[in-house]
C-alpha positions as CSV (number, residue, x, y, z in Angstrom):
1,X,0.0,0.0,0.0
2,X,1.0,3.2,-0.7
3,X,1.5,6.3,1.8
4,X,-0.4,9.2,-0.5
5,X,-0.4,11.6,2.2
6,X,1.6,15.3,1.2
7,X,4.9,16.0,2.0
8,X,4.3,19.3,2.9
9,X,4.5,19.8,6.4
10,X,2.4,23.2,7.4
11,X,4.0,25.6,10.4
12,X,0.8,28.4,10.8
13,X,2.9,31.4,11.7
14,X,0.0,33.6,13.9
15,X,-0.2,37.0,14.2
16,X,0.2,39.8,16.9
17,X,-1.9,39.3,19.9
18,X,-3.2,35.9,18.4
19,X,-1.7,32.1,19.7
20,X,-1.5,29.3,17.5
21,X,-5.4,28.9,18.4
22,X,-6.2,31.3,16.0
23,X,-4.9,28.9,13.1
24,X,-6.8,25.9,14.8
25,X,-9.8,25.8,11.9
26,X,-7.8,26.1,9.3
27,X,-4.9,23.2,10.7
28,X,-7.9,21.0,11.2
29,X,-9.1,21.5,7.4
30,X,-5.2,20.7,6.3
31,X,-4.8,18.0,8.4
32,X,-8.0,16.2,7.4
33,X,-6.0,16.7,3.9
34,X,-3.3,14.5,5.3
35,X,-1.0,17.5,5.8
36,X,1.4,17.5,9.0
37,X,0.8,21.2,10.9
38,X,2.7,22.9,13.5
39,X,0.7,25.9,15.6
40,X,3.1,27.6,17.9
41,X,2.1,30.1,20.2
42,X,5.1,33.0,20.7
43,X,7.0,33.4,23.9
44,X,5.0,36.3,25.9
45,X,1.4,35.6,23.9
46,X,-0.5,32.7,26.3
47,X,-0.7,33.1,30.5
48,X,2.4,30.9,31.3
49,X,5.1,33.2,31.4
50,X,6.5,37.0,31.5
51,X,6.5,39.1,27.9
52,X,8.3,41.5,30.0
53,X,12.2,42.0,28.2
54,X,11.2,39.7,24.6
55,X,12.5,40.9,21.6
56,X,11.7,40.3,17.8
57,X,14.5,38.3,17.9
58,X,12.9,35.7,20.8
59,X,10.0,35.3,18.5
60,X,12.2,34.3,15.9
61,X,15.0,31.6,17.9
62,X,11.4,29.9,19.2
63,X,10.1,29.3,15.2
64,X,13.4,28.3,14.0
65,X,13.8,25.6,17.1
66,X,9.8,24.7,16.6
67,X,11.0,23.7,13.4
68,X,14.8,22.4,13.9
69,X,13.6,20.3,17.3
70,X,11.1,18.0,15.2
71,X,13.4,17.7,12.4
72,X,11.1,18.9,9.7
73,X,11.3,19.3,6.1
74,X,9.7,20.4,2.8
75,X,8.4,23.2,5.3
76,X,5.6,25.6,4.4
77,X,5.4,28.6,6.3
78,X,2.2,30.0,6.5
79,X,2.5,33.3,8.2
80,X,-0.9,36.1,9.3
81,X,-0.5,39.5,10.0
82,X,2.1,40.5,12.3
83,X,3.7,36.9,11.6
84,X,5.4,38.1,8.8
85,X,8.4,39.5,10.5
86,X,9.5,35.9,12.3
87,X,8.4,34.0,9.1
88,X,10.8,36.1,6.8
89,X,13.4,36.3,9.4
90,X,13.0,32.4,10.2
91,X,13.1,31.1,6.6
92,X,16.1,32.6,6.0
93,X,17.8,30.5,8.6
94,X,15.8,27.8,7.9
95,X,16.3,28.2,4.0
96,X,17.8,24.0,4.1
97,X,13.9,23.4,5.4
98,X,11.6,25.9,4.5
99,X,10.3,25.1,0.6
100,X,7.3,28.2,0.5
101,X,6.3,30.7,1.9
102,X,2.7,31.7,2.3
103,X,2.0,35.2,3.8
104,X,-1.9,35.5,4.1
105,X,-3.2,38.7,4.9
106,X,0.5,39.5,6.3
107,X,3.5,42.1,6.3
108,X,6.4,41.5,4.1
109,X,8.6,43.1,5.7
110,X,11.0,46.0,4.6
111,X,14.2,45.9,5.6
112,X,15.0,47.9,8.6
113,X,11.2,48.7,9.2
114,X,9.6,47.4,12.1
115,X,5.8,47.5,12.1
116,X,5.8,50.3,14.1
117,X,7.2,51.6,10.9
118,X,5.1,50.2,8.8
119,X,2.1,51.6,10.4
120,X,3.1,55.6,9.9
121,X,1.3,57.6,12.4
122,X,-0.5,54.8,14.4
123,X,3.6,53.7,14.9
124,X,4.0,56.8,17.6
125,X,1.1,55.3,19.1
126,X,2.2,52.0,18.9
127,X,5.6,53.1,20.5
128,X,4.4,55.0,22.9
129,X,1.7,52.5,24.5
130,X,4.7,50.2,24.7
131,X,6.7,53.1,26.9
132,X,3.8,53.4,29.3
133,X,3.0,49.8,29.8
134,X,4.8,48.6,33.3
135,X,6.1,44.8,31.4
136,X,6.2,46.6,27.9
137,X,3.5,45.3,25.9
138,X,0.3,47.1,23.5
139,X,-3.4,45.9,23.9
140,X,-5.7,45.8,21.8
141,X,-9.6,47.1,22.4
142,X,-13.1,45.8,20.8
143,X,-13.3,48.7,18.7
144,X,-10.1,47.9,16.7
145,X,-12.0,44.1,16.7
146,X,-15.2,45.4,15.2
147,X,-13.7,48.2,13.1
148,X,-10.3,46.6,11.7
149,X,-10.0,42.9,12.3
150,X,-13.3,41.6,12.0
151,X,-15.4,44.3,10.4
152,X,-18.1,43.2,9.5
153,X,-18.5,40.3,11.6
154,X,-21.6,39.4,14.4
155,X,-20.9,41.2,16.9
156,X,-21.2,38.0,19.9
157,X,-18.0,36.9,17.8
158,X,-16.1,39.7,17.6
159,X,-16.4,40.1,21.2
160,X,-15.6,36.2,22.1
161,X,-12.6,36.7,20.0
162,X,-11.4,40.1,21.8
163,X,-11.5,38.3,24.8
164,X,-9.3,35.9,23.6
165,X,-6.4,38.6,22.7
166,X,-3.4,39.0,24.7
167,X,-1.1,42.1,24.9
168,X,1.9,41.3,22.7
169,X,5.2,42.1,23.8
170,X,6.3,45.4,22.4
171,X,9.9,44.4,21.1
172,X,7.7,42.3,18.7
173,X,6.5,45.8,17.6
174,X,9.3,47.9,17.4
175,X,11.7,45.4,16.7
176,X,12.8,45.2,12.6
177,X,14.0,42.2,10.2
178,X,17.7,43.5,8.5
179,X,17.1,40.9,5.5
180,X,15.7,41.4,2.2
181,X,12.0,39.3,0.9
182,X,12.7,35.6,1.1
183,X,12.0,35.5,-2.5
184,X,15.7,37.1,-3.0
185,X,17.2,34.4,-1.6
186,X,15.9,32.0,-4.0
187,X,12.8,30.8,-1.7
188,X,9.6,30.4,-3.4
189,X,6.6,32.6,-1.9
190,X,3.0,33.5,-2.6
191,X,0.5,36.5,-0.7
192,X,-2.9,35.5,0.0
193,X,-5.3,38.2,0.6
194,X,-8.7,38.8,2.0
195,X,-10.9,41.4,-0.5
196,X,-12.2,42.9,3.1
197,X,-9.3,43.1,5.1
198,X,-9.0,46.3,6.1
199,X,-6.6,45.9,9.6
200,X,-3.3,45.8,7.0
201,X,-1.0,48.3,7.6
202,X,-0.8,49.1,4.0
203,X,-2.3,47.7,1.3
204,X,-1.8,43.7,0.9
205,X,-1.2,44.1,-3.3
206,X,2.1,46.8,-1.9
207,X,3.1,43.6,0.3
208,X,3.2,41.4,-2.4
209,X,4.8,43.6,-4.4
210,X,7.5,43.6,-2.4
211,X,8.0,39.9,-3.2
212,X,7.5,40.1,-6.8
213,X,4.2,38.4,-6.9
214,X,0.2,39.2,-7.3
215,X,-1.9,38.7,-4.7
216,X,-4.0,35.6,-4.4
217,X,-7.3,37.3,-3.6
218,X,-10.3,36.0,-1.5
219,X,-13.3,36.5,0.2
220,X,-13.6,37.8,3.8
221,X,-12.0,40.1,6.2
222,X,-8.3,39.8,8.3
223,X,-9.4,37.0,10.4
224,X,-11.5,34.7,8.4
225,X,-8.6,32.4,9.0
226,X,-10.8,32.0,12.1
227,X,-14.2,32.7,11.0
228,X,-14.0,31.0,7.5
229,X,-10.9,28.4,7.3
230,X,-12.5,26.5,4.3
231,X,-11.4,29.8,2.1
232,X,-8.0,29.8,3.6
233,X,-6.6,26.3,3.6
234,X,-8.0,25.8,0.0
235,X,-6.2,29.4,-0.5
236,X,-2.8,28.1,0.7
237,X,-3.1,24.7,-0.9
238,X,-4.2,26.4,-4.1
239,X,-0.7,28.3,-4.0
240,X,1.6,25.6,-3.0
């Protein structure tokens, strides 16, 4: 008998303020697919342990040992949002491993910008929430849920899902990646983006632009990784 399962093993890169919980639909659609996935959660983003003091760079030692540790290859790095700093930054040290990746709805980082950077004016807010926050971190409130994230969506969810967020460390923020796009270094990539998303610090076609490619477009809004996974796994095996 043969094994017809893919050799693609999926690591769902998530997003600032999000865990690895936030890529749990869309693991469970892949994996019913016969894909092997990977969810982390970041250092500083659940309750069992201090953000206080991380850096950009602790974010991106704990994807490159998520992936080293089990030995994977033929890698597929599926990154959301925020997650497109430690992606980029991981796949180039993982570039033996990594074969794609995927940025859905995601930064593609310029180098030397942090997304405090990216995000122009809303950046000096950005930086200085992290200054007056006692372990260094930036919430986020319901009305960037219901206006940015999930516009759009009912409101009992949007709610159930701010509860869920966690104040990300602030290095994450302010922090930058000192590499050029992935796709420079010979790595394939691909964007995927939601029609509605309108929480992107600029818009996603500029982001793929940066990599050299067009934008995969779907429906939905910057979470509907959550609120829709059917459109975003068949999104990211469509682009593999």
């Amino acid at each position: 008998m043969t094994d017809d399962k893919p050799a693609q093993t999926f690591v769902l890169v998530p997003g600032a303020w999000l865990g690895g919980w936030s890529w749990q639909p869309v693991a469970r659609l892949l994996a019913d697919r016969g894909y092997q996935v990977i969810t982390p959660t970041f250092p500083g983003l659940s309750y069992d342990g201090s953000p206080a003091g991380l850096r950009l760079a602790d974010a991106i030692d704990y994807l490159v040992s998520e992936v080293e540790q089990r030995d994977l290859t033929d890698v597929v790095l599926a990154c959301h949002s925020w997650g497109g700093y430690p992606a980029t930054a991981a796949a180039h040290r993982l570039a033996g491993r990594v074969t794609k990746v995927i940025y859905h709805n995601a930064v593609v980082p310029e180098q030397g910008k942090s997304m405090a950077d990216e995000n122009g004016q809303y950046g000096e807010i950005i930086r200085q929430a992290v200054a007056a926050s006692p372990d260094s971190t930036i919430s986020i409130g319901l009305d960037a849920v219901q206006g940015g994230l999930m516009a759009g969506d009912p409101a009992p969810l949007q709610e159930l899902v701010s509860r869920m967020l966690v104040p990300q460390p602030g290095g994450y923020m302010l922090d930058s990646v000192d590499l050029p796009p992935v796709t420079k270094i010979g790595l394939d990539a691909a964007y995927v983006l939601c029609a509605d998303d309108f929480a992107l610090a600029r818009p996603g076609a500029e982001f793929a632009a940066r990599l050299g490619v067009d934008p995969v477009v779907v429906p939905g809004n910057h979470m509907t990784l959550l609120t829709r996974p059917e459109i975003v796994a068949d999104a990211l095996i469509s682009v593999l």
